[in-house]
N, C-alpha and C positions, 0 to 999 in steps of 0.2 A: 532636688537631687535625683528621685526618681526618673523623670522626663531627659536628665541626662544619661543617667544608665539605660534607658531606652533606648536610645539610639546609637547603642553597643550591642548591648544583650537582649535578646528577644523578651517578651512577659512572660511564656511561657515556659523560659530557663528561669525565672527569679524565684524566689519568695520573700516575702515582710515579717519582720520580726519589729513590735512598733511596744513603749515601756509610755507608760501615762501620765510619767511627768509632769505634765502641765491639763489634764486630762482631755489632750486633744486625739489619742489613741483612737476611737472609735472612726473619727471624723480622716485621719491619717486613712485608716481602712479602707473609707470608704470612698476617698481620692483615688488609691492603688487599685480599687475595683473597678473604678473607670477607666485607667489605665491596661486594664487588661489581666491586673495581677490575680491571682487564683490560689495564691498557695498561702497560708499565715501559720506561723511560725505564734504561738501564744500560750498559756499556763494554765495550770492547773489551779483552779479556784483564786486565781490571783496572782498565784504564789511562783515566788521570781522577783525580778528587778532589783533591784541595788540591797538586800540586806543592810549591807554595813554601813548605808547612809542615814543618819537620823531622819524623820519624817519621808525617806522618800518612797513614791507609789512604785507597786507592782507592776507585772505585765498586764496586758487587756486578757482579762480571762476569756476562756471558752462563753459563746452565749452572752456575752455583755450585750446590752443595748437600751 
C-alpha cells in the first residue's frame, strides 16, 4: 500500500502510524525507512491500539527493538 501512495505523495509529506497486531510493527518500520519515510506517528509505553478489543496489541512504543 505504501509503494502506492508513493507515487502520489512524496515520503517526505507522509508519516506511519503502524499497531502490532500481529507483531510485524517494527519490521513495517522498517520497510517505510527504506522507503524514504522519516516521520512515525507511535505511543507511549505501548499505550494505544484497540483498548476495546479483548487480547489486542498496542501501538510500537517509542524505542522498541
Amino acid at each position: 500500500m505504501l509503494k502506492s501512495v508513493l507515487e502520489i505523495v512524496p515520503a517526505q509529506r507522509l508519516a506511519c502510524h503502524f499497531h502490532d497486531m500481529s507483531g510485524m510493527a517494527l519490521a513495517n518500520v522498517d520497510m517505510a525507512l527504506e522507503d524514504g519515510i522519516r516521520i512515525f506517528d507511535s505511543a507511549a509505553g505501548g499505550v494505544g491500539g484497540r483498548p476495546y478489543a479483548p487480547g489486542a496489541a498496542g501501538n510500537l512504543p517509542p524505542g522498541n527493538s
